[in-house]
C-alpha positions as CSV (number, residue, x, y, z in Angstrom):
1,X,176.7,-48.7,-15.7
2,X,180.7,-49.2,-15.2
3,X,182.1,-47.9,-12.3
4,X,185.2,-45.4,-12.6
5,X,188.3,-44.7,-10.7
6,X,186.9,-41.8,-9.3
7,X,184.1,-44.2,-7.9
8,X,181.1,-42.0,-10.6
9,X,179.0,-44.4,-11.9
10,X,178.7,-43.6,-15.8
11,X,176.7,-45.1,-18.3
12,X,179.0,-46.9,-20.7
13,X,178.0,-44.6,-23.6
14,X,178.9,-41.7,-22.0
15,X,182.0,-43.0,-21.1
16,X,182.8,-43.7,-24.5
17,X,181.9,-40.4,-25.8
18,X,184.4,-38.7,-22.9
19,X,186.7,-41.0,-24.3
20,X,186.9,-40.2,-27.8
21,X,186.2,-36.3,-27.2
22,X,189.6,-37.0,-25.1
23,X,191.2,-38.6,-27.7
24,X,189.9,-35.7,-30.6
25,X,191.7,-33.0,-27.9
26,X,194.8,-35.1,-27.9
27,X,194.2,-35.0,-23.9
28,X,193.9,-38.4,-21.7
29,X,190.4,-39.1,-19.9
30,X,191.1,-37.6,-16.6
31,X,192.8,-33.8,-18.2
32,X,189.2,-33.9,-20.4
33,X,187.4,-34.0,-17.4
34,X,189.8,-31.3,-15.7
35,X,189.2,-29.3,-18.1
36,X,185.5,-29.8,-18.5
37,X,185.3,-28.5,-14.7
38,X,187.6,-25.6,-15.0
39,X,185.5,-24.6,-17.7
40,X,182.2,-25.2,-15.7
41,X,183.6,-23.1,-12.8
42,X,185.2,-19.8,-15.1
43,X,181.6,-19.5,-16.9
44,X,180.0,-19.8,-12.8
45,X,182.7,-17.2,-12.0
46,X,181.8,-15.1,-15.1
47,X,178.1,-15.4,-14.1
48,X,178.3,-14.6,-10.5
49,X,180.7,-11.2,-11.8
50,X,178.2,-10.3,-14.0
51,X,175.2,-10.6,-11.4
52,X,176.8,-9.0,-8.7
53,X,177.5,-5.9,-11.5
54,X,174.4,-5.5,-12.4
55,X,173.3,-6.1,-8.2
56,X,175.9,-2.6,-8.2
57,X,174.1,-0.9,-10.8
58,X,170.6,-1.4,-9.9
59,X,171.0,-0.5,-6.1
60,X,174.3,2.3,-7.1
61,X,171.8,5.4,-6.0
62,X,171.7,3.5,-2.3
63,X,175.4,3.1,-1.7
64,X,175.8,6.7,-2.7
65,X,173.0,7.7,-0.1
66,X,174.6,5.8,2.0
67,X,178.1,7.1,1.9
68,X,177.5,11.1,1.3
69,X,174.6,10.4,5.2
70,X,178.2,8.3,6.2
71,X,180.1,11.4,5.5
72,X,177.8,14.1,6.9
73,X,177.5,12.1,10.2
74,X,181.2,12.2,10.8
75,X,181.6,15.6,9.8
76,X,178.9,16.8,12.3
77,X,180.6,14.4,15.2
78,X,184.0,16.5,14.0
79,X,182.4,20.0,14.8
């Protein structure tokens, strides 16, 4: 295994492959991996969006509960 810059151990074939993908993008080892990353993190944003929607959805009939006892509780308190 070669050791990087970034101090990752990588097998060398691995490397290479990064390497050449780099090369097919036109981009140099280290915006490959940058990229690679922001990628990973926009589809982990995209996931957690999509599972807190459908959290909303499912459990929608308990916030509205929730807020219409909210709003009967401080209308009571107001008479």
């Amino acid at each position: 295994m070669a050791k990087t810059q970034l101090g990752a151990r990588v097998d060398e074939d691995v490397a290479e492959l990064a390497r050449k993908r780099a090369a097919d993008l036109g981009l140099s080892i280290g915006d490959y991996l940058a990229r690679l990353v922001q990628d990973d993190t926009s589809g982990l944003r995209a996931r957690a969006v999509d599972a807190a929607a459908r959290f909303l959805a499912e459990h929608q009939a308990v916030f509205d509960e929730a807020e219409d006892n909210q709003q009967t509780v401080r209308g009571a308190h107001a008479a």
